[in-house]
VODOVEX-572006 format. One line per 10 residues: number of its first residue (from 0); their letters; for each residue x, y, z of C-alpha. Coordinates in nm, 2 decimals. Layout:
# residues N
NUM> A> X:Y:Z  ...
# end
This chain:
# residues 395
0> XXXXXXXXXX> 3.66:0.01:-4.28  3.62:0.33:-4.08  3.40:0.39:-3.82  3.23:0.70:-3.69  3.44:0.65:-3.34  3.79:0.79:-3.54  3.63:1.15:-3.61  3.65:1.18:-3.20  4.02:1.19:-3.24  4.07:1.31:-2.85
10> XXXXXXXXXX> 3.92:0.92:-2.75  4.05:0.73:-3.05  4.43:0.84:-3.00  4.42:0.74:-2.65  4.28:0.31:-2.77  4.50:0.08:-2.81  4.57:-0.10:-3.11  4.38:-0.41:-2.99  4.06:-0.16:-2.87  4.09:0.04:-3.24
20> XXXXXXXXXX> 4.04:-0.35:-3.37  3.76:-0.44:-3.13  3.58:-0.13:-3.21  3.61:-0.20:-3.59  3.48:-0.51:-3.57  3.16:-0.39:-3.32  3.04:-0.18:-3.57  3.15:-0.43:-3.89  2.94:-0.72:-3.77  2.61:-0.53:-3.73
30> XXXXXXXXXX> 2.34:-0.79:-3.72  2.57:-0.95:-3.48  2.59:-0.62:-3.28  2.21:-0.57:-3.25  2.09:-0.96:-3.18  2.32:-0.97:-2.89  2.23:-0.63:-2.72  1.87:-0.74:-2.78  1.94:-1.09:-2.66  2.12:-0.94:-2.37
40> XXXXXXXXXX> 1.88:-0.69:-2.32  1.60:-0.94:-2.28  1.78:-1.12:-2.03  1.87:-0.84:-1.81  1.53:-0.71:-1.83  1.37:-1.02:-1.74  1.56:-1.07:-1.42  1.51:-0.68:-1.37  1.14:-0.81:-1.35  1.20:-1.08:-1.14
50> XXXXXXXXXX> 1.40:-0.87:-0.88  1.14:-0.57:-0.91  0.83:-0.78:-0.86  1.01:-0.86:-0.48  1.09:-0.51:-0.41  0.76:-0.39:-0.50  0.53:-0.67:-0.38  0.71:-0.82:-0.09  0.73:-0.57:0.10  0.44:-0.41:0.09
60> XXXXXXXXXX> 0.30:-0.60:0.42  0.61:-0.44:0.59  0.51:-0.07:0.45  0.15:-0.09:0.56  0.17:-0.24:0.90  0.49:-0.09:1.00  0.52:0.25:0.84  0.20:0.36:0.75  -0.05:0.17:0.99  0.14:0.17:1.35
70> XXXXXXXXXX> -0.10:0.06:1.52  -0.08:-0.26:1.69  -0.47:-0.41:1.71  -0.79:-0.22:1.66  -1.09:-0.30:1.88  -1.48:-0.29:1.70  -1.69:-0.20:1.95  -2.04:-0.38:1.98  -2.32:-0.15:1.79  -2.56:-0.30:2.03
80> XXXXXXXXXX> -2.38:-0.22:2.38  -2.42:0.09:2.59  -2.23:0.37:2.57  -2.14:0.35:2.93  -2.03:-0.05:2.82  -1.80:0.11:2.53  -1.63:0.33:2.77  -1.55:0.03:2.96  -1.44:-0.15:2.74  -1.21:0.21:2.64
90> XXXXXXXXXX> -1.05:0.26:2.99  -0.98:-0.11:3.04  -0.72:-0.07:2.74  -0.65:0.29:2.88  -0.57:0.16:3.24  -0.36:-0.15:3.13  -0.01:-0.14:3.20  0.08:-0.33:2.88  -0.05:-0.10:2.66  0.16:0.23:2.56
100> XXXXXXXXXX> -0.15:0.40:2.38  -0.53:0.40:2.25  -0.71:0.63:2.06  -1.11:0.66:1.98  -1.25:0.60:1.59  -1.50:0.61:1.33  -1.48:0.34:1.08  -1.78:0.23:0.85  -1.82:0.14:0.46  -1.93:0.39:0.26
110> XXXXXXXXXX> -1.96:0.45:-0.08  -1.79:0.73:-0.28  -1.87:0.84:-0.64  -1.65:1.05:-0.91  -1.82:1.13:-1.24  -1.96:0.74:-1.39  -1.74:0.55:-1.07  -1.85:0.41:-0.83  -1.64:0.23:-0.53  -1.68:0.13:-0.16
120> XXXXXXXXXX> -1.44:0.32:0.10  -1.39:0.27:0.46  -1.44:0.57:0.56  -1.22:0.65:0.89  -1.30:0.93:1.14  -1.04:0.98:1.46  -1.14:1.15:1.74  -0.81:1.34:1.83  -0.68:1.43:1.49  -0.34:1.59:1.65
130> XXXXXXXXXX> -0.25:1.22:1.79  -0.39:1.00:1.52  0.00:1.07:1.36  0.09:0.82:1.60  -0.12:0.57:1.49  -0.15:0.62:1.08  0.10:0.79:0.88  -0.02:1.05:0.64  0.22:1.07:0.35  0.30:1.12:0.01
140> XXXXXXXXXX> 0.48:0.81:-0.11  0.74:0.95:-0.34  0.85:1.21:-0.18  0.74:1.09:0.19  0.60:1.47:0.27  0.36:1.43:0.57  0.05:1.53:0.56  -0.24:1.64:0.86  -0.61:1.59:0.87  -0.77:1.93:0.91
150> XXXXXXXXXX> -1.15:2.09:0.91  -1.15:2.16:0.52  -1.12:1.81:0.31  -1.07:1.48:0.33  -0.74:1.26:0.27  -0.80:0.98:0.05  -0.56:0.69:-0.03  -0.37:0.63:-0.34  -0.53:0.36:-0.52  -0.86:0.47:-0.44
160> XXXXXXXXXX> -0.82:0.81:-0.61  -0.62:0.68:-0.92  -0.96:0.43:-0.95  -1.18:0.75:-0.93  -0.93:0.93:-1.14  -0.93:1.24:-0.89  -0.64:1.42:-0.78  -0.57:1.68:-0.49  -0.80:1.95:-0.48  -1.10:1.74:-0.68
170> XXXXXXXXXX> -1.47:1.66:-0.51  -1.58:1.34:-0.50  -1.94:1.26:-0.35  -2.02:1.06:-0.07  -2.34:0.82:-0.11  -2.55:0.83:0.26  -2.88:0.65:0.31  -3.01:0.98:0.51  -2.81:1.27:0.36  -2.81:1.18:0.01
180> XXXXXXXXXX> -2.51:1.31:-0.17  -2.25:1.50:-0.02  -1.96:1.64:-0.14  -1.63:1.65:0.01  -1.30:1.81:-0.11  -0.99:1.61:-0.15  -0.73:1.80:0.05  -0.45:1.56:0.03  -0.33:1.17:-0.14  -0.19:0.94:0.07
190> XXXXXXXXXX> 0.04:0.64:0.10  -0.18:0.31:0.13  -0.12:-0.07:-0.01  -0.41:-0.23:0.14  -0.75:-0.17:0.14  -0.86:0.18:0.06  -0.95:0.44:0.33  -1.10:0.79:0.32  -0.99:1.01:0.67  -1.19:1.25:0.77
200> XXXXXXXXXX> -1.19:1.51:1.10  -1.49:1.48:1.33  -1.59:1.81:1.27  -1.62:1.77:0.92  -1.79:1.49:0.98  -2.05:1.67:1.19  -2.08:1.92:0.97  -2.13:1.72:0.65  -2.36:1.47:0.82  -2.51:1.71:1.07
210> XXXXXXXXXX> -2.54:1.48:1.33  -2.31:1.35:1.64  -2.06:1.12:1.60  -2.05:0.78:1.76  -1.76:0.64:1.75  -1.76:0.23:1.70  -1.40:0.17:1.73  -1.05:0.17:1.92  -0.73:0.17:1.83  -0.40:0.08:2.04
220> XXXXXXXXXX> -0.03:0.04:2.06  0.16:-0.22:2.30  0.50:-0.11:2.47  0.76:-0.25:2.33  0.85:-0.47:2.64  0.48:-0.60:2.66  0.48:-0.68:2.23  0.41:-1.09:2.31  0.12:-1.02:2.51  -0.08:-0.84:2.24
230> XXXXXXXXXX> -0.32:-1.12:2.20  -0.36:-1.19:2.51  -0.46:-0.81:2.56  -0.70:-0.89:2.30  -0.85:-1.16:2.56  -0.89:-0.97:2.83  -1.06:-0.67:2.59  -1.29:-0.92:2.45  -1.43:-1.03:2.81  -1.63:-0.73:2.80
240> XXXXXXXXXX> -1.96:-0.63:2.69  -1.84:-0.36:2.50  -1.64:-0.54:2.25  -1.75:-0.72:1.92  -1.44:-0.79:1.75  -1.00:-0.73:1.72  -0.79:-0.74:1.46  -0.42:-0.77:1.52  -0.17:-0.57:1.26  0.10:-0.86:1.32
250> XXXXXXXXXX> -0.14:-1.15:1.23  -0.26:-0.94:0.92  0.11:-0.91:0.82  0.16:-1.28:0.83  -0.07:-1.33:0.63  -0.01:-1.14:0.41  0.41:-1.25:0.40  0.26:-1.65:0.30  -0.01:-1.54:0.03  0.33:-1.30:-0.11
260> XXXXXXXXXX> 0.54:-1.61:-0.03  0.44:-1.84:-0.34  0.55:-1.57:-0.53  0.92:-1.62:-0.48  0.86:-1.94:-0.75  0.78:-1.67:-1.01  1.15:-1.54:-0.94  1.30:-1.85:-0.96  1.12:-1.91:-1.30  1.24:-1.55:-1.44
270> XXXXXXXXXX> 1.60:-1.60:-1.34  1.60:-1.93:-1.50  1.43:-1.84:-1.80  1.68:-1.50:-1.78  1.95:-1.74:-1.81  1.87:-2.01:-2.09  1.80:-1.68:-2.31  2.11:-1.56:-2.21  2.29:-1.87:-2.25  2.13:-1.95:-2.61
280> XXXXXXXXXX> 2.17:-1.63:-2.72  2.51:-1.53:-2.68  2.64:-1.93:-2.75  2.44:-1.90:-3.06  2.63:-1.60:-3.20  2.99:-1.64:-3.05  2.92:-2.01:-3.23  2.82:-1.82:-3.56  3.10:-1.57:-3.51  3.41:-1.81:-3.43
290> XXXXXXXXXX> 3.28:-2.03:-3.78  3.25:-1.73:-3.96  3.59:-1.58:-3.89  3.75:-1.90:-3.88  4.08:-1.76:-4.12  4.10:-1.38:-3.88  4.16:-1.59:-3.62  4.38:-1.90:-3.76  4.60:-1.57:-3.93  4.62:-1.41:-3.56
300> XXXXXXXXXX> 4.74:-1.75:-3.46  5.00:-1.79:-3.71  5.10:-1.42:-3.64  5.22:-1.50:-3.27  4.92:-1.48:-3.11  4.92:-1.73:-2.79  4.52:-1.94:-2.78  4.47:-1.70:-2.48  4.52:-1.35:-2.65  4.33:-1.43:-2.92
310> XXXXXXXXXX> 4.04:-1.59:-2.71  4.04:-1.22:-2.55  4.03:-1.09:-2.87  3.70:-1.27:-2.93  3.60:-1.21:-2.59  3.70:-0.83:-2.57  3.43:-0.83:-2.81  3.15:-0.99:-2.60  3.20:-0.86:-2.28  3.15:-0.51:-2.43
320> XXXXXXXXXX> 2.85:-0.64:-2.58  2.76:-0.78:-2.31  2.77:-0.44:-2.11  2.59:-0.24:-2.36  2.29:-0.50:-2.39  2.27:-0.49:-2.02  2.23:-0.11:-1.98  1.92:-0.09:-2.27  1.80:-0.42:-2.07  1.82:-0.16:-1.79
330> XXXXXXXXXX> 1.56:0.06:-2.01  1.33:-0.20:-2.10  1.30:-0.39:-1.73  1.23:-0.06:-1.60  0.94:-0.02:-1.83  0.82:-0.39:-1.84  0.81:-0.39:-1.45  0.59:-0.07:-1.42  0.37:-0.25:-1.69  0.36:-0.61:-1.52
340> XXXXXXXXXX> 0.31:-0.42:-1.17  0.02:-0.22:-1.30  -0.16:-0.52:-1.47  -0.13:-0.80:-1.21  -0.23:-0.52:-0.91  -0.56:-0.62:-0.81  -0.85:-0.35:-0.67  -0.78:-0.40:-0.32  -0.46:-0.38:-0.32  -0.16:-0.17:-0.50
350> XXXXXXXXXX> 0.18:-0.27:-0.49  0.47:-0.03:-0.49  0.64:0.07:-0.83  1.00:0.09:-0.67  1.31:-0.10:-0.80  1.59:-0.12:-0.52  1.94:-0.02:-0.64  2.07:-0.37:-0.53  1.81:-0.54:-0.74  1.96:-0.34:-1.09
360> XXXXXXXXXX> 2.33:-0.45:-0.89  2.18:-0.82:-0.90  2.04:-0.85:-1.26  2.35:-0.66:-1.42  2.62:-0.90:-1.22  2.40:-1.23:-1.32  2.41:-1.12:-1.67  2.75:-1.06:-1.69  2.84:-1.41:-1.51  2.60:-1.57:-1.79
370> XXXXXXXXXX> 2.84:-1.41:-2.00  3.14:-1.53:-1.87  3.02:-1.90:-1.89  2.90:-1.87:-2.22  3.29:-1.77:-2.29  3.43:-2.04:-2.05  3.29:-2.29:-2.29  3.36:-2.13:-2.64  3.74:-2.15:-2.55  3.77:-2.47:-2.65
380> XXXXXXXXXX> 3.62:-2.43:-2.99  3.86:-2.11:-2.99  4.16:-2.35:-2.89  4.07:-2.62:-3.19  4.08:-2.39:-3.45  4.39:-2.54:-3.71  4.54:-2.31:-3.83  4.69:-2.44:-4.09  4.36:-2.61:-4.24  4.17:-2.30:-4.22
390> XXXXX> 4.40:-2.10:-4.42  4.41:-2.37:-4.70  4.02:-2.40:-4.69  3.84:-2.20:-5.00  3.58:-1.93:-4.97
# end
C-alpha cells in the first residue's frame, strides 16, 4: 500500500529498503500508530510536569531572596520610640564594621482597589530611590529589563496586578483612613514571588498623602566576609530602643526551601506514574503487534533474517514511535504545566512558569529508556516465534 511519504521522491529515494518498509508499516497500522504517540505523549508530558513543577517552584526562594530582594535583614523600627531613638538605632547599623550597607524605608499595609477588587499591598516607600537598586531589583521577568522608581507612578508586583487585572499604564486606587481614595498610576510591573509590594518614591508619596513621611523601617546588607554574623548583628540592633523587630532574608529562604521540600515526593510520584504508563502502554501494543503479525515475521525468519534483524525490524518501528510521541508529549506538558502552575499558585505567592532546557533533556531521555526496556523484554517473545507453526496456522 502506498503512502503519502513516496510523492516526496527527493527523501524516499534516499531510504533504505528496510526504512521504505518501516515507513509502510507506520502509516498501515493506524490505531497502533495513534495509541502509542498518545500513550507516549502522556508519559513524556507527565514527567515534563514533574520536572517543570521543580524548575518553577523550587527555586523561587532562590529568585526572591537572591535576585530580586538583596537585602540581607530589614529592621522595623519601634512606632512608639523617639525619633532621635530611631536614628540611633540607624547609625549603630551605619557605623558597624560588619555591615557593607543600610538604607531608610516606608513599609505599611495598605489596601489597593481596581474596578470590583479589592486586595491588601505592602506598600514600600525608600528614602533614596537612586540606591534602593542595591537592595530590590526592579525588573521585568521575561525579558529581565530593569526598571527605576521615579516621581510619576508607582511599580507594582506581578501577581498583584494580574489579581487586579491592571497592566502598565492603568490607575488603581489606594484606600487611606484620612485621604480617602487616591489614585496612583502604574508606571511599571515587576518581578516578585512572594508577598505582593507596591513601591513608591517619597515624593509621590508626599504629594499623594500630603503629609511628611516617617519612615518605620531599615534595611541592610552584610559584607561578604562578616555573612555568619548577620544574626548576631540583629542582636546587637535589637538592644536598642529604637528597634521593634528583624527579619533575616536567609532564615526566610529556609523556610521556604523545607515547606518546597515535601514537594520533591510529588516528582517521585509523576516519574513513577510516567513510567507504568509508559511501560503498559508500549508492552501492551508491541504484545498486540508481535501476535498480530505472527506469519510477517515467521516469513522474515524463513527468508534469512537472523532473531536480531528482525527484532530491529519490530523495534525500528517503536523507537520512531517512540520519538514522535515524545515531541507532541513535548506540546501537551508544556500546556499542562502552565495549567497545573496556575491552579495550585496560591494568592500570596506565584511561582515561575519556566521549564529549564535540561528538564525537556530529562523527560525525553527517560522516555526513551522506558522504551528501550519495554523492547529488552519483547525480544524474547520475538525469539519464540516458530516459524514453521505459524506459517501452517490458518487465518
Amino acid at each position: 500500500k502506498r503512502v503519502f511519504m513516496e510523492k516526496i521522491l527527493f527523501i524516499w529515494k534516499r531510504l533504505s529498503f528496510i526504512w521504505k518498509a518501516t515507513v509502510r508499516n507506520l502509516i498501515r497500522y493506524k490505531k497502533r500508530f495513534f495509541m502509542t504517540i498518545f500513550g507516549i505523549g502522556g508519559c513524556m508530558a507527565l514527567l515534563l510536569v514533574g520536572f517543570g513543577l521543580k524548575d518553577s517552584i523550587f527555586d523561587i526562594a532562590t529568585l526572591q531572596y537572591s535576585q530580586i530582594q538583596t537585602y540581607d535583614a530589614n529592621v522595623i523600627l519601634n512606632p512608639d520610640a523617639t525619633i532621635e531613638e530611631k536614628e540611633i538605632t540607624y547609625d549603630t547599623l551605619k557605623k558597624d564594621k560588619r555591615v557593607s550597607d543600610t538604607s531608610w524605608g516606608l513599609l505599611q499595609n495598605v489596601e489597593i482597589i481596581s474596578g470590583n477588587t479589592k486586595k491588601d499591598v505592602y506598600l514600600n516607600v525608600p528614602k533614596n530611590i537612586d540606591a534602593f537598586p542595591r537592595f530590590v531589583t526592579f525588573r521585568d521577568r521575561v525579558t529581565k529589563e530593569e526598571y527605576h522608581l521615579d516621581d510619576d507612578g508607582v511599580i507594582l508586583t506581578e501577581k498583584m496586578a494580574k489579581m487586579l487585572d491592571v497592566k502598565k499604564g492603568d490607575t488603581v486606587i489606594i484606600k487611606d483612613d484620612i485621604k480617602g481614595e487616591i489614585k496612583v498610576k502604574i508606571s511599571e510591573i515587576c518581578e516578585n514571588y512572594l508577598g505582593h509590594f507596591l513601591y513608591m518614591s517619597p515624593k509621590l508619596y508626599e504629594k499623594l498623602y500630603e503629609k511628611e513621611l516617617e519612615y518605620n523601617t531599615i534595611y541592610y546588607t552584610m559584607w561578604d566576609d562578616y555573612a555568619d554574623e548577620l544574626e548576631a548583628v540583629g542582636e546587637d540592633i535589637m538592644k536598642t530602643k529604637g528597634a521593634l523587630s528583624i527579619s533575616y532574608t536567609s532564615s526566610l529562604k529556609e523556610t521556604m526551601d523545607k515547606m518546597l521540600g515535601s514537594l520533591n515526593i510529588v516528582l517521585v510520584v509523576l516519574v513513577i506514574s510516567a513510567g507504568m504508563l509508559a511501560f503498559v502502554v508500549l508492552y501492551n501494543l508491541n504484545n498486540i503487534n508481535i501476535t498480530e503479525r505472527q506469519r510477517e515475521l515467521a516469513t522474515l525468519k524463513v527468508l534469512g533474517f537472523f532473531n536480531k534483524e528482525v527484532a530491529a525490524y519490530v523495534y525500528r518501528e517503536n523507537m520512531v514511535l517512540s520519538i514522535i510521541g515524545a515531541l507532541f508529549g513535548m506540546v501537551i506538558g508544556k500546556l499542562l504545566h502552565r495549567f497545573v502552575i496556575v491552579t495550585v499558585e496560591i494568592d500570596l505567592a506565584m511561582f515561575g512558569r519556566n521549564i529549564d532546557f535540561s528538564s525537556f533533556v530529562y523527560s525525553f531521555l527517560i522516555t526513551l529508556g522506558f522504551s528501550f526496556i519495554v523492547n529488552g523484554v519483547m525480544y524474547f517473545k520475538l525469539k519464540k516465534i516458530d516459524m514453521v507453526e505459524s506459517l501452517k496456522s490458518i487465518e
